[in-house]
C-alpha positions as CSV (number, residue, x, y, z in Angstrom):
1,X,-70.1,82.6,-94.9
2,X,-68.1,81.4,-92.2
3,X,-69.2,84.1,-89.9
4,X,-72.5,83.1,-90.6
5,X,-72.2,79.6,-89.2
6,X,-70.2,80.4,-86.4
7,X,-72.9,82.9,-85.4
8,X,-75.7,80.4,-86.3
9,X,-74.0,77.5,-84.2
10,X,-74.2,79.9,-81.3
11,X,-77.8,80.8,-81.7
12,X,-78.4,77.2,-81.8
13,X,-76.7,76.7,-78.3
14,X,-79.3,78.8,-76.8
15,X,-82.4,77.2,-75.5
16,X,-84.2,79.6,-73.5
17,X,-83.9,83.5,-73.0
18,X,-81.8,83.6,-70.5
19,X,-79.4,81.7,-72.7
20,X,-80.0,84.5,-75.3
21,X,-79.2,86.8,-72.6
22,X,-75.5,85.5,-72.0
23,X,-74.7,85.5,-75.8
24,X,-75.7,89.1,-76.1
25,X,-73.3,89.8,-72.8
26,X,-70.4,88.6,-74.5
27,X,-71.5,90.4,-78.1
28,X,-71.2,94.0,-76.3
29,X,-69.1,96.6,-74.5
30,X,-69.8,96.6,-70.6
31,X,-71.9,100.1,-70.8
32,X,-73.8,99.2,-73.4
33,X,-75.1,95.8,-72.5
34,X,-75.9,97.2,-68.8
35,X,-77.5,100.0,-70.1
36,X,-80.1,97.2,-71.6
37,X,-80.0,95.1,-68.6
38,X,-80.1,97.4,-65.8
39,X,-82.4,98.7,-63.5
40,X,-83.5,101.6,-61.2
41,X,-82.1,101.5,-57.9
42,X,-81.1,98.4,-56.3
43,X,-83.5,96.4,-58.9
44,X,-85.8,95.3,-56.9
45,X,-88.6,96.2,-59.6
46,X,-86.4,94.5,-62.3
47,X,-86.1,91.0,-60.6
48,X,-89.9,90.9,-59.4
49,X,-91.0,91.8,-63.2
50,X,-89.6,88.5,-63.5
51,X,-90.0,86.2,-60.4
52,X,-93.3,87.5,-60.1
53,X,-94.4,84.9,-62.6
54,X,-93.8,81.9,-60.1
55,X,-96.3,82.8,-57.6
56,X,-99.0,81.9,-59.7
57,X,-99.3,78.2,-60.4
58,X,-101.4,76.6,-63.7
59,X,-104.1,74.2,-63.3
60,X,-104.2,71.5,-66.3
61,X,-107.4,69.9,-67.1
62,X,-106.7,66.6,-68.6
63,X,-108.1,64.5,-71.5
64,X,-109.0,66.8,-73.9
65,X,-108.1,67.2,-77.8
66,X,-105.1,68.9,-77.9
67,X,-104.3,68.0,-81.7
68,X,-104.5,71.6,-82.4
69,X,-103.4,74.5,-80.4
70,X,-105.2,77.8,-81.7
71,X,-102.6,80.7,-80.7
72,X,-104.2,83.4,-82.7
73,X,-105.9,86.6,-80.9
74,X,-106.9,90.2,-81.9
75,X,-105.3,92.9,-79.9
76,X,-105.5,96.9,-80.7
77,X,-107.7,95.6,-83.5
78,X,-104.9,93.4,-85.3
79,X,-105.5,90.1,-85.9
80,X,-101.8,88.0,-84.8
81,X,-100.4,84.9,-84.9
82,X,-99.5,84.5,-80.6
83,X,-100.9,86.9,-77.6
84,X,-97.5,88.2,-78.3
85,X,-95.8,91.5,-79.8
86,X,-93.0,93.6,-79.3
87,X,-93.0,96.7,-77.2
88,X,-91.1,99.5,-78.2
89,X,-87.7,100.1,-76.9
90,X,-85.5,102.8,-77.8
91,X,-82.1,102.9,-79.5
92,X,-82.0,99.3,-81.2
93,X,-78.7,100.6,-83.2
94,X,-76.6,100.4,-79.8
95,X,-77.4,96.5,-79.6
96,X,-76.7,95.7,-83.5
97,X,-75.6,97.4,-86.6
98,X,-79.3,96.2,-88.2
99,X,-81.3,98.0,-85.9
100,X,-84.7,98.8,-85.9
101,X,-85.6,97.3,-89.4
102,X,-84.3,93.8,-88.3
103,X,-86.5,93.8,-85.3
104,X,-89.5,94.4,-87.4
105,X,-89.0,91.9,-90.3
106,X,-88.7,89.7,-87.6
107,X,-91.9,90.6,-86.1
108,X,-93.7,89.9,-89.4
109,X,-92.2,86.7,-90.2
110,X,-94.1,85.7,-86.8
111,X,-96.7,87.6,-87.3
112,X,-97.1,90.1,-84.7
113,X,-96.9,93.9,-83.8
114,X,-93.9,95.5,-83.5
115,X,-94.0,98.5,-81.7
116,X,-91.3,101.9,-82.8
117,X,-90.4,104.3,-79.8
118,X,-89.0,107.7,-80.5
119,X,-86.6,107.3,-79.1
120,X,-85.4,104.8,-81.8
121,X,-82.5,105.1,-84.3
122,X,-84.8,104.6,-87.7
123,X,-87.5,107.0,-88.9
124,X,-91.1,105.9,-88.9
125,X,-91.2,106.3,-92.4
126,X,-88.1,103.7,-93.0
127,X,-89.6,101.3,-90.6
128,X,-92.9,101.5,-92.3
129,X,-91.1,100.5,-95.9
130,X,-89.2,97.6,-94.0
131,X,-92.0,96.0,-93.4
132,X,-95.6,94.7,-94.3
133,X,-96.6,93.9,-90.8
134,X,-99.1,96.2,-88.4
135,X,-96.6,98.3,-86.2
136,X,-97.6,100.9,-83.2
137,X,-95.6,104.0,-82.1
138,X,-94.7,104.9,-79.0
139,X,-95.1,108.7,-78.4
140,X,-94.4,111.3,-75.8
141,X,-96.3,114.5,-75.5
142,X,-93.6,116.8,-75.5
143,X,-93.7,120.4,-74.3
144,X,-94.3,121.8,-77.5
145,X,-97.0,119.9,-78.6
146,X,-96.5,120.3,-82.7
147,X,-94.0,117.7,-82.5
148,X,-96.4,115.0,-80.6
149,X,-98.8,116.6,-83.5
150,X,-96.2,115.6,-86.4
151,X,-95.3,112.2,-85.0
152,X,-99.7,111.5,-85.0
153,X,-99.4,112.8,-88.5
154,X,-96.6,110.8,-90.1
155,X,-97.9,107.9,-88.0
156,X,-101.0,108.5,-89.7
157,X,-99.5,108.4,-93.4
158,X,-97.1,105.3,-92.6
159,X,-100.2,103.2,-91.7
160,X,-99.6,102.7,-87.7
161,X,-102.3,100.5,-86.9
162,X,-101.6,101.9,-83.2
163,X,-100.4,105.0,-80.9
164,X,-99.0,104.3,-77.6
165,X,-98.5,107.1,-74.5
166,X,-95.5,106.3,-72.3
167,X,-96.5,108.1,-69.1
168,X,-94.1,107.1,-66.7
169,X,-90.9,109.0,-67.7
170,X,-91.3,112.4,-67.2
171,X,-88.7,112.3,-64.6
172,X,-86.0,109.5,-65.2
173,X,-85.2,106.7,-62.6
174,X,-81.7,106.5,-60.8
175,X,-80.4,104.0,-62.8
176,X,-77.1,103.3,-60.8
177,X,-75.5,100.5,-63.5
178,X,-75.2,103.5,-65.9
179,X,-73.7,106.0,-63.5
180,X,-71.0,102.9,-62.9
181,X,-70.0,102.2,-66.8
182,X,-70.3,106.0,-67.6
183,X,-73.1,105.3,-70.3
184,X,-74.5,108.5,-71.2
185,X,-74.3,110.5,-74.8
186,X,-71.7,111.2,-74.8
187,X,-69.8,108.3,-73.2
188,X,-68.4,109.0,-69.7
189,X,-65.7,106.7,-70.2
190,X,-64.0,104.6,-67.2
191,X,-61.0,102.5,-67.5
192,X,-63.1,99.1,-67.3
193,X,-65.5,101.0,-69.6
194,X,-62.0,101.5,-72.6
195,X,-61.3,98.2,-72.2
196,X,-64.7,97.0,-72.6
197,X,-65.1,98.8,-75.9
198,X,-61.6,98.0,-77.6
199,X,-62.3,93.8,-76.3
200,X,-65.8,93.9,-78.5
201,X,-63.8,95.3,-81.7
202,X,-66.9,94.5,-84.4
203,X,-68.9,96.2,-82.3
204,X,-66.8,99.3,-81.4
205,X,-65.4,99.7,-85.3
206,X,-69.2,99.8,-86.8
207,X,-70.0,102.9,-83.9
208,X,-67.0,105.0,-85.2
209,X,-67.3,104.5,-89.2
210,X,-71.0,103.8,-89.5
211,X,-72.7,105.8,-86.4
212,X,-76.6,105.7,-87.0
213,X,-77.3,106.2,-83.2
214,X,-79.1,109.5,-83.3
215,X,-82.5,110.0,-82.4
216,X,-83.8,110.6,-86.1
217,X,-87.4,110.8,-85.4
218,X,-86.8,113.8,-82.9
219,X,-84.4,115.1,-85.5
220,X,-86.5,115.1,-88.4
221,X,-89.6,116.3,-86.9
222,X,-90.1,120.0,-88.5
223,X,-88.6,123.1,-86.4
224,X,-86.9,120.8,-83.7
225,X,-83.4,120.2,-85.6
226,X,-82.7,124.0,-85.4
227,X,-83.4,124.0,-81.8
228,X,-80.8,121.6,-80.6
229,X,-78.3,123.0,-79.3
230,X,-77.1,120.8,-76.5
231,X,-77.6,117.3,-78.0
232,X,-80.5,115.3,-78.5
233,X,-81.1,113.6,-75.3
234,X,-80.7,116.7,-73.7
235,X,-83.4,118.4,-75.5
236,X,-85.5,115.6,-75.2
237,X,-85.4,115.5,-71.6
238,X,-86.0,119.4,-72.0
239,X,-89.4,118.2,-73.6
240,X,-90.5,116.0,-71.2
241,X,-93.7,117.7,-69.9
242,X,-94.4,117.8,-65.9
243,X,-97.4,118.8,-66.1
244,X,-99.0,116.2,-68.5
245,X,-102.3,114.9,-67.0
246,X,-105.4,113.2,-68.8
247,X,-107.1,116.2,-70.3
248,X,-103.6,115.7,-72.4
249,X,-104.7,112.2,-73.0
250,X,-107.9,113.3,-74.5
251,X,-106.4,115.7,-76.5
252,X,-104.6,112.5,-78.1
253,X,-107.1,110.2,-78.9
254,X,-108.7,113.4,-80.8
255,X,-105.4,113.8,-82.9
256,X,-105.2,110.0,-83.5
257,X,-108.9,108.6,-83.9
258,X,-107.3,104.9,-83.7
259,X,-106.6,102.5,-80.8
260,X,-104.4,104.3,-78.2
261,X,-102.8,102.3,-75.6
262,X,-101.4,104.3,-72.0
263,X,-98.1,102.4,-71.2
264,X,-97.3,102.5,-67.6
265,X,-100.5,102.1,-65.9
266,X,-100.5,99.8,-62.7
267,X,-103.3,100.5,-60.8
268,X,-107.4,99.7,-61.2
269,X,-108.0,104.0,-60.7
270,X,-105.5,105.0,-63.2
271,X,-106.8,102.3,-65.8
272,X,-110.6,104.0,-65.3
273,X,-109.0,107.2,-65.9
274,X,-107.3,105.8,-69.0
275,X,-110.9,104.8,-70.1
276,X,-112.3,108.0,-69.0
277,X,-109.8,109.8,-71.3
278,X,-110.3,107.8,-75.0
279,X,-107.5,105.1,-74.4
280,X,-108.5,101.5,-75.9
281,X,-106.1,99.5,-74.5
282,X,-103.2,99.8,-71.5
283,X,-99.6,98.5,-71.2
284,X,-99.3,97.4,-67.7
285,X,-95.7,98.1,-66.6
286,X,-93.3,99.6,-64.7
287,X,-91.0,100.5,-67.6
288,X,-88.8,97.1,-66.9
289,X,-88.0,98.2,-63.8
290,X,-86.3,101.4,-64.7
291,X,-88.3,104.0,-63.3
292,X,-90.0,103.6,-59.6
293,X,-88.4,101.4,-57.8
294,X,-90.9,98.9,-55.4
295,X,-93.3,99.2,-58.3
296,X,-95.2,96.0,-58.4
297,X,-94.8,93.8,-60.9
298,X,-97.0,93.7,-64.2
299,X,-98.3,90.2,-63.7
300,X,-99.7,91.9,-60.4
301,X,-101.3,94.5,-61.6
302,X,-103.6,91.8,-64.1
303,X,-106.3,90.3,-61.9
304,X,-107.3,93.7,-60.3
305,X,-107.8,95.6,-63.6
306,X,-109.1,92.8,-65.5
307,X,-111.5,92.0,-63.0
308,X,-112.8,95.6,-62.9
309,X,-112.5,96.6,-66.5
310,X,-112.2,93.8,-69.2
311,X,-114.8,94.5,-70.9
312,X,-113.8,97.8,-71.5
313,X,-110.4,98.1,-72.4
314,X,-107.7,95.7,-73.4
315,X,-104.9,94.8,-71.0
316,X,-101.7,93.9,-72.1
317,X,-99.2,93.0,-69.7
318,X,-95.2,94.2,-70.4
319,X,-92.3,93.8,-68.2
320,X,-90.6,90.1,-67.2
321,X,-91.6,88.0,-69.7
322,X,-89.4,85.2,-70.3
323,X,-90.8,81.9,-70.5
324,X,-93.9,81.1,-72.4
325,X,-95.6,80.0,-70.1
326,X,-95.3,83.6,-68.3
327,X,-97.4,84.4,-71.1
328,X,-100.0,82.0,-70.4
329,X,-99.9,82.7,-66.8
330,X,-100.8,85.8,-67.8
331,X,-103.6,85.2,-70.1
332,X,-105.4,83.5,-67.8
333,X,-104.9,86.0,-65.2
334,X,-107.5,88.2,-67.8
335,X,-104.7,89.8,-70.1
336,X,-105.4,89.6,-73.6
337,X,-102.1,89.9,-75.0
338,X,-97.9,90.2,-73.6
339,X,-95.3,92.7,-74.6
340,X,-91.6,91.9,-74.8
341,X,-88.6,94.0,-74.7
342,X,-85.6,92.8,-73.1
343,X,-86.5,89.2,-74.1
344,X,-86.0,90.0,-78.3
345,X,-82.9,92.8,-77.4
346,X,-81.4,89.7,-76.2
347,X,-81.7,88.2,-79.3
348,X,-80.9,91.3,-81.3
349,X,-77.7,91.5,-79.5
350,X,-76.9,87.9,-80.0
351,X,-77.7,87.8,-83.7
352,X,-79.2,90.4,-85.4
353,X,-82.7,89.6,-87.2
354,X,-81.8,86.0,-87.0
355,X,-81.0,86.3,-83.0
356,X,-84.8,87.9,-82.5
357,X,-86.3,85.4,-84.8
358,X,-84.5,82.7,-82.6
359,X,-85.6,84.4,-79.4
360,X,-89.6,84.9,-80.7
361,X,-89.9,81.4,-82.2
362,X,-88.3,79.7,-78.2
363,X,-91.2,81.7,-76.8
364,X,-93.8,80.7,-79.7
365,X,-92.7,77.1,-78.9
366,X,-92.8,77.3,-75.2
367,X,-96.4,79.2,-75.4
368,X,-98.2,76.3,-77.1
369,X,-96.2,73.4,-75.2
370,X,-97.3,75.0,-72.4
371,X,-101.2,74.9,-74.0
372,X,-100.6,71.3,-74.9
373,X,-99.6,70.1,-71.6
374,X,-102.5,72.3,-70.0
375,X,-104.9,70.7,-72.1
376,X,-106.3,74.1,-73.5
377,X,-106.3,74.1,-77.2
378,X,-107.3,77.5,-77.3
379,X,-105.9,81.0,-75.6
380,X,-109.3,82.4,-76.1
381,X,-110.2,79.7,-74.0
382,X,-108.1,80.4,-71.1
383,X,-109.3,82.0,-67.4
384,X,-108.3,82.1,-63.9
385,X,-110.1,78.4,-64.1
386,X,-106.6,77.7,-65.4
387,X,-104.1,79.3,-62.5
388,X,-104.3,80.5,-59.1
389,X,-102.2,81.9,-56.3
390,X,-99.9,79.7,-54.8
């Protein structure tokens, strides 16, 4: 009980994300929380996701009723509370004990999406029985295609209301910070890196007695456990598929039949092709800056595509999102809804389900302050009559 408050009194201290950000650097081992925090490169891509956000100024208009604020949207045919859901990130049980199943109780308590990659550390079927809410998967199409086909198909019996196609990762980024802190499966360990690890005992003591990191969707998809050999990321990697192009795509939306979203898209050609080829919706992003570095920022990419294709796809933008009214920034730009990752594995870190309830109720708040003050009681009402290009 008394662990409780302490750890309560400390989510309490933290105002923003970025607060959220410093609690979950002090909850875990040096490799680990870089691992989550870092970038490709020299980051370039990783800062702009972010700073990106203050080039665009909002317009109020004033005297309006603004007694109500009306935060609810539709998005990959889900009706939600806020324009904003959690995109999938892989390997929650490396940030906290709870893992995946805390993340997505904590979605439906705010009634959003929350979005399984996986690459995560809890089956689809166990995330499915943790919660009532509507949840997406993130999928690759792997090499052998049976097991994209078996992830559709256990998707499909879990009631996914949504099947997303990270496309950006079939080669991964040079992500220096991990080469530093030797974070790898396994564990390259450095001297800093020891240290780290025996300083954050809770954290270290749960990984050697309780485990739970392994990729258990990949492991429990029919006919791949018998194939690994060399470890699970490295037969994932093995999997990744060079060749992949939108006749794969197609091929896809024919197994699935429901909205399919193409994460990774950052250009107005590539989102026609993802129309072209049966996709619904698309995740701008440039994988939170771990990929291409000099990739432009999400909240670039917006304007372009919506102004080219919103009536024909939706557009959700994912990558920087920290303050609510990035979110409403990006709204008005033509979005129709945000994805965060980083900004709730903060609070995961911090605090378990409680630390990304904390983090997704600072951004509900900040999302309709920012309404109130623009005098917009509506985010169906928003447009780029709302913000412009400083």
């Amino acid at each position: 009980m008394r662990r409780e408050k302490i750890a309560a009194r400390r989510l309490s201290d933290c105002h923003n994300i970025a607060d959220l950000r410093k609690l979950a650097k002090r909850k875990l081992p040096w490799p680990i929380f870089n691992y989550m925090d870092g970038g490709a490169d020299d980051e370039i891509s990783l800062r702009r996701n972010t700073s990106a956000f203050d080039d665009y100024e909002l317009l109020p208009t004033q005297l309006n009723d603004i007694s109500h604020i009306d935060l609810k949207t539709t998005v990959l045919g889900q009706e939600i509370d806020w324009p904003v859901f959690l995109a999938p990130t892989g390997a929650s049980r490396l940030f906290h004990h709870d893992k995946e199943p805390a993340v997505v109780r904590a979605a439906e308590n705010f009634g959003t999406i929350y979005s399984l990659s996986t690459l995560a550390t809890t089956t689809i079927e166990d995330v499915a029985a943790a919660s009532n809410g509507p949840k997406m998967y993130q999928v690759y199409v792997f090499k052998d295609r049976g097991i994209t086909r078996d992830f559709v198909e256990r998707c499909k019996a879990s009631e996914y209301k949504a099947l997303c196609l990270t496309v950006d990762t079939q080669v991964a980024g040079n992500r220096e910070r991990d080469l530093v802190t030797g974070f790898g499966i396994p564990p390259k360990l450095r001297v800093r890196s020891v240290l780290s690890y025996l300083r954050h005992f809770p954290w270290t003591i749960r990984a050697i007695f309780n485990g739970g990191f392994d990729m258990v969707n990949v492991t429990s998809s029919p006919g791949v456990a018998t194939e690994i050999n060399e470890g699970v990321m490295a037969y994932v990697n093995s999997q990744f598929d060079r060749t992949l192009g939108w006749k794969d795509v197609e091929w896809l939306a024919s197994q699935w039949g429901g909205p399919l979203v193409i994460k990774g898209i950052q250009t107005v050609a590539d989102a026609r092709k993802a129309v072209d080829s049966g996709a619904t919706a698309v995740m701008l992003s440039n994988h939170g800056g771990r990929q291409l570095e000099s990739a432009p920022a999400p909240v670039d990419c917006i304007a372009p595509i919506a102004d080219a294709l919103r009536d024909k796809l939706e557009i959700i933008c994912d990558g920087g999102v920290r303050r609510g009214n990035h979110v409403v920034k990006a709204l008005a730009l033509g979005a129709n809804a945000c994805s965060i990752g980083r900004g709730y594995l903060f609070g995961l870190a911090a605090g378990g389900q409680k630390g990304v309830e904390h983090a997704l109720g600072i951004l509900r708040s900040e999302v309709g302050l920012t309404m109130a003050l623009m005098g917009c009681n509506s985010v169906n009402k928003l447009s780029d009559e709302y913000i412009r290009k400083r």
